[in-house]
KOLZAMAR-591053 format. One record per residue (C-alpha): residue in three letters; x, y, z negated. Coordinates in Angstrom, 2 decimals, decimal comma, always signed. Layout:
NODE  ALA  X  Y  Z
...
***
This chain:
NODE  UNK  +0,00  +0,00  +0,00
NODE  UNK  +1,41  +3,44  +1,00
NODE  UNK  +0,89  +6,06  -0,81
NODE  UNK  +1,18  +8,89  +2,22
NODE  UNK  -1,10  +8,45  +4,38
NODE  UNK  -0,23  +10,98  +6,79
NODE  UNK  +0,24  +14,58  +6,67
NODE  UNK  -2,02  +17,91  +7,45
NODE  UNK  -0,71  +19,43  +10,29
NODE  UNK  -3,61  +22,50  +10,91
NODE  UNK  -2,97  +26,18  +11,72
NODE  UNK  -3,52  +26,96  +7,79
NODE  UNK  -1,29  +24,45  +6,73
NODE  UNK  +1,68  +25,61  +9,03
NODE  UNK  +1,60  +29,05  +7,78
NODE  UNK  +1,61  +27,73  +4,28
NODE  UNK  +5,23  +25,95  +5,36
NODE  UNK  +6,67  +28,51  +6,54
NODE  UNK  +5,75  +31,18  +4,45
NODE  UNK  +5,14  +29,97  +0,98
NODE  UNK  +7,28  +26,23  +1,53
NODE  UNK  +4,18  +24,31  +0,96
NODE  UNK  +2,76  +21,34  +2,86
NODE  UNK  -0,30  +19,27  +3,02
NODE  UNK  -0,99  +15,24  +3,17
NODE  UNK  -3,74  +13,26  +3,13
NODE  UNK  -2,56  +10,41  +0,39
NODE  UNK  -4,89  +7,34  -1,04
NODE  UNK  -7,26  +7,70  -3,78
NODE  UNK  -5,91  +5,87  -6,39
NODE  UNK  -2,19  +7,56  -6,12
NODE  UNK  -1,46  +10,47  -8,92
NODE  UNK  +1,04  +13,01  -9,06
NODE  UNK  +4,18  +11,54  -9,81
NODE  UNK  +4,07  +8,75  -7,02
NODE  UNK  +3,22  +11,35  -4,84
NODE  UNK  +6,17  +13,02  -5,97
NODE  UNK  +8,65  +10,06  -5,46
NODE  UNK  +6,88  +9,01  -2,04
NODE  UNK  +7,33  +12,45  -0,75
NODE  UNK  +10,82  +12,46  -1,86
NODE  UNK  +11,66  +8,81  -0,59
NODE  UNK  +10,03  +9,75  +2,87
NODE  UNK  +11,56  +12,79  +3,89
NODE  UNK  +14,77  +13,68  +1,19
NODE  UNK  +13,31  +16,64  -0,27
NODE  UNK  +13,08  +17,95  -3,69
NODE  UNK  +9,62  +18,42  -4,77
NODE  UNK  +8,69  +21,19  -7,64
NODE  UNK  +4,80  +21,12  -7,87
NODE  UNK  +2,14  +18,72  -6,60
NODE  UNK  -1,21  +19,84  -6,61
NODE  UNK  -4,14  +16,95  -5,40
NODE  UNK  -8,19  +17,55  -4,32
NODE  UNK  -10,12  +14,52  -4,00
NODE  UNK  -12,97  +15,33  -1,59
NODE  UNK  -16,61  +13,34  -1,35
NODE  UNK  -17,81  +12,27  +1,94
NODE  UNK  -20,64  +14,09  +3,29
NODE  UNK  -24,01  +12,40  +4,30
NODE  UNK  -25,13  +12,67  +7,53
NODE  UNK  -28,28  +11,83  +9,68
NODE  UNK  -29,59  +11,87  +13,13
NODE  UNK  -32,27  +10,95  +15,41
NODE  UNK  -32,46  +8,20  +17,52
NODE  UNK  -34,62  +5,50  +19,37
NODE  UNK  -35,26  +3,24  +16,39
NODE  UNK  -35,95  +6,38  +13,93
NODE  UNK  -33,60  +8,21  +11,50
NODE  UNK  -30,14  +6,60  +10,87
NODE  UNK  -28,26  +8,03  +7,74
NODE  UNK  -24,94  +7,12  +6,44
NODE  UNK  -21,80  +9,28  +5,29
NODE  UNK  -18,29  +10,27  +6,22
NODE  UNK  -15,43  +8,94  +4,26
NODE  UNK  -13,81  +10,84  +1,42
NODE  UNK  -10,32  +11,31  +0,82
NODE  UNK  -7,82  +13,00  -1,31
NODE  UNK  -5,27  +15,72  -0,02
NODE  UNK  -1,97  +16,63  -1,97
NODE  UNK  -0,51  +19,96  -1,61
NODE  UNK  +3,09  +19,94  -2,21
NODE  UNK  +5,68  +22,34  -3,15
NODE  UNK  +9,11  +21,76  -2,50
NODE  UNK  +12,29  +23,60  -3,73
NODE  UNK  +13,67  +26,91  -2,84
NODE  UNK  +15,99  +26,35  +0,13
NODE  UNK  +14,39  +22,80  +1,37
NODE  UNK  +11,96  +21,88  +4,30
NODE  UNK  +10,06  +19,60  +6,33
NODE  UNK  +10,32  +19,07  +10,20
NODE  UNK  +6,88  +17,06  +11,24
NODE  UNK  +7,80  +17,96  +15,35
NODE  UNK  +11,62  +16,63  +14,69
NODE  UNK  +11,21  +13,36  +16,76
NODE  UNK  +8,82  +14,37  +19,22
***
């Protein structure tokens, strides 16, 4: 089981990287702060100084169709926001 799942690559999430040397990443439900700590470290070889997490609900959803109203929901998921130390960075486009 991995604890990254993958990371947040979105217009808002670049500007927090380069300005503020924050990133985002989606990361499984069950992980807490401190694995997602030493996963981010073992990944990528950066120091990490603050980890903030936000575990999200799916939303329900319905529509219309032939046989009637279907309903179901969208997953959840949690998202980590990391901070890492003055000086250190991550390169998602490196091996592109």
């Amino acid at each position: 089981m991995s604890v990254i799942l993958k990371p947040v690559i979105t217009e808002k999430m670049t500007q927090m990287g380069e300005k503020l040397n924050r990133y985002g990443f989606l990361v499984d439900r069950d992980a807490n702060k401190l694995q997602i700590k030493k996963a981010i470290k073992d990944v990528y070889g950066v120091e990490v100084t603050d980890v903030n997490t936000m575990t999200y609900a799916g939303k329900k959803k319905t529509r219309y169709s032939k046989s009637g109203f279907i309903t179901g929901s969208s997953n959840g998921y949690k998202k980590a926001i990391v901070t890492l130390a003055k000086g250190e960075t991550i390169d998602f486009y490196s091996n592109i």
